[in-house]
C-alpha positions as CSV (number, residue, x, y, z in Angstrom):
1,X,-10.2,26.9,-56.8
2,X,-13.4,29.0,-56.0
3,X,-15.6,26.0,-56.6
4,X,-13.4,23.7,-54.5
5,X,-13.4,26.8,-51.8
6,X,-17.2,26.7,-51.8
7,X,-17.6,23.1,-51.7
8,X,-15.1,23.1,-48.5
9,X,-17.4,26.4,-47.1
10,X,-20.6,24.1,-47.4
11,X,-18.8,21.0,-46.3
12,X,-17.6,22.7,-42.9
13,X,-21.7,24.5,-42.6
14,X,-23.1,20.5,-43.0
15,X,-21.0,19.6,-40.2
16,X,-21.5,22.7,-38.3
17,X,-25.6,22.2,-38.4
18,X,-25.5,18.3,-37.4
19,X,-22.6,18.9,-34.4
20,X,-25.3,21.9,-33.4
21,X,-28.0,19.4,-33.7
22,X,-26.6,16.7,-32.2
23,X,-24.8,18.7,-29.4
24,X,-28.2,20.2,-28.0
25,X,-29.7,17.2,-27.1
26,X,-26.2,15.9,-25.7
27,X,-26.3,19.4,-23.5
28,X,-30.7,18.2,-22.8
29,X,-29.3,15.0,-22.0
30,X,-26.6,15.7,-19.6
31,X,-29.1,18.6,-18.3
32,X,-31.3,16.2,-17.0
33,X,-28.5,14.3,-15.1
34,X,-27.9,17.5,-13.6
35,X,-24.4,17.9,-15.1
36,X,-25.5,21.2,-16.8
37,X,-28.2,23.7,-15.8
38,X,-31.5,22.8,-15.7
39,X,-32.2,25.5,-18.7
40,X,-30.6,23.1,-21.1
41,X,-33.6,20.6,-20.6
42,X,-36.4,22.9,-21.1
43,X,-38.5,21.5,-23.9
44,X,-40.8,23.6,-26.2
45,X,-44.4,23.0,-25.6
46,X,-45.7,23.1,-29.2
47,X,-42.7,21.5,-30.7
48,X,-40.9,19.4,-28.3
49,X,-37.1,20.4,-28.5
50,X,-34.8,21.4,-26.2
51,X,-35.2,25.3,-27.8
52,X,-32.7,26.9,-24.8
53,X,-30.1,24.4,-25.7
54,X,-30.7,24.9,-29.3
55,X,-30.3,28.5,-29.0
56,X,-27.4,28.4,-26.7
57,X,-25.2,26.2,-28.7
58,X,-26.4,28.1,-31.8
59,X,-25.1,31.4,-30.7
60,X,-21.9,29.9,-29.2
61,X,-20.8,28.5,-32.2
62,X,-22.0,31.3,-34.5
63,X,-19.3,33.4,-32.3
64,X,-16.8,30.6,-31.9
65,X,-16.9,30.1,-35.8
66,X,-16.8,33.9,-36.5
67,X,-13.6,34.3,-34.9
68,X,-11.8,31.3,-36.1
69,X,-9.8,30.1,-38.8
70,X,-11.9,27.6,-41.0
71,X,-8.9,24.8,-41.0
72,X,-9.1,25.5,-37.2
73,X,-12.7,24.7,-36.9
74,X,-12.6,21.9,-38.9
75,X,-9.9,20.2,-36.9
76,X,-11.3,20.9,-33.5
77,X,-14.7,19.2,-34.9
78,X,-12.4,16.4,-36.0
79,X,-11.0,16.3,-32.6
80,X,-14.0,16.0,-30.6
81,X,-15.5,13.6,-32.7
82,X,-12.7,11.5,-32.4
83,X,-12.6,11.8,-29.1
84,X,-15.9,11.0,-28.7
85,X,-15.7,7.8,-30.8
86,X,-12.3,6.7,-28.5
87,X,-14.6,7.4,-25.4
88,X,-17.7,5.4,-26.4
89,X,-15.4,2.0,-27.1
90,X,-13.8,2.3,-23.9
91,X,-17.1,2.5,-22.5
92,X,-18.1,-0.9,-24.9
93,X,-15.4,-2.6,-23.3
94,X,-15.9,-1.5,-19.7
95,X,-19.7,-2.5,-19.8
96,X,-18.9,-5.9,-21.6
97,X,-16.3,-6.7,-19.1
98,X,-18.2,-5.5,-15.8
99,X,-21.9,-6.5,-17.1
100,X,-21.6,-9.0,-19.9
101,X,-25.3,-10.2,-19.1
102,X,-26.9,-6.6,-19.9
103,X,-29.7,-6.6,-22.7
104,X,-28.2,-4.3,-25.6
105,X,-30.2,-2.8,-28.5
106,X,-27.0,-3.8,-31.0
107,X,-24.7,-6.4,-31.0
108,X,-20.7,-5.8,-32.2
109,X,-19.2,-9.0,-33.7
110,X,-15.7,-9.6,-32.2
111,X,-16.2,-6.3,-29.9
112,X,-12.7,-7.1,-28.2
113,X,-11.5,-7.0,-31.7
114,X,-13.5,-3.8,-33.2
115,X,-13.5,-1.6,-30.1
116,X,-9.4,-1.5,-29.4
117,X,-9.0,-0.9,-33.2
118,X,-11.0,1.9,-33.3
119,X,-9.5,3.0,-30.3
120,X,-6.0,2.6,-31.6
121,X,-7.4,4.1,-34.9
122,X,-8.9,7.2,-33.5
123,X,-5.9,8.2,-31.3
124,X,-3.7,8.0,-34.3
125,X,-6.1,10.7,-35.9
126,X,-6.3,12.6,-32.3
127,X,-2.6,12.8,-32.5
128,X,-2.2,13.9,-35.7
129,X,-4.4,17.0,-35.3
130,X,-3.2,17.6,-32.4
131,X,0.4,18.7,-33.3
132,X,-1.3,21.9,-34.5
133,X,-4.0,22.2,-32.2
134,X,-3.0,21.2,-29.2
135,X,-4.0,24.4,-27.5
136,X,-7.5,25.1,-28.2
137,X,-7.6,21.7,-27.4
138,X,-6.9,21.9,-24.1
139,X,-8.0,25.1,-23.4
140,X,-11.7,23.3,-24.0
141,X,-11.1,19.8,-22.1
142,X,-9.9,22.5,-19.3
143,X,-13.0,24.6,-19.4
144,X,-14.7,21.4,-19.2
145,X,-13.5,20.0,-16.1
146,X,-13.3,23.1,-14.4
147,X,-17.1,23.2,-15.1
148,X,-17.4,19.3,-13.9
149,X,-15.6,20.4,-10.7
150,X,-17.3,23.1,-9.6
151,X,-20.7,22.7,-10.8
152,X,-21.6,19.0,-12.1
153,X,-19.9,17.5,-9.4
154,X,-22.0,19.0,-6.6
155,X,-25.2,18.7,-9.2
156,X,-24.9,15.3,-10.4
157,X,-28.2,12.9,-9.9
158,X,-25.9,10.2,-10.9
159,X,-23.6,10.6,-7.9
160,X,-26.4,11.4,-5.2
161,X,-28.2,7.9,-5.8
162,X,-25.4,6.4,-4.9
């Protein structure tokens, strides 16, 4: 059981780094629309990385992670992943639909096929973790929109070249 308990403890750190990774230059990204502030697309002169986003999400997860049960953390990951995945197919659909003609870097065979599957797929799975975590859950899709309201919504480049 101990080496099963480690392997679990360095499974959950994997994920941790790459979400930490990966959710920095999400943060730089959506920085630069001016949906988050401008801090989170700073870049590092000598090695070109969003360091401020790095640092922020580093410290906010160090914290988040120190004060929550591993299961929990590993279920939440889950859940945003998911939820991510759900989001991006609706968005496949959506742009196939309203701009079928628009040059795309991949191609998805039978995408009215794939994307409602994995739709269907992933809110099975979001369901399922959410009958025990429904509350951090929500607690962080609230922070989020709260957030979107009051400060993206005013700051959005998006919605001003409109």
């Amino acid at each position: 059981s101990a080496l099963v308990g480690t392997g679990a403890i360095a499974g959950m750190l994997t994920v941790l780094l790459v979400m930490m990774y990966g959710q920095s230059r999400i943060f730089f990204v959506i920085s630069r629309d001016g949906l988050l502030p401008k801090i989170f697309s700073k870049i590092h002169k000598k090695y070109q990385t969003p360091y401020y986003a790095i640092l922020i999400v580093t410290i906010s997860v160090a914290i988040i992670s120190g004060f929550t049960p591993i299961r929990t953390m590993g279920d939440m990951s889950s859940l945003g992943t998911l939820f991510a995945f759900c989001v991006v197919s609706i968005g496949v659909i959506i742009l196939r639909v309203k701009r079928p003609k628009l040059e795309r870097s991949f191609k998805c065979p039978y995408v009215f096929v794939v994307a409602p599957l994995s739709i269907l797929g992933c809110g099975y799975f979001i369901i399922r973790l959410l009958e025990e975590n429904y509350k951090p859950f929500i607690i962080w899709f609230v922070i989020g929109i709260i957030f979107y309201a009051i400060y993206g919504y005013k700051n959005s480049l998006i919605g001003k070249n409109k």
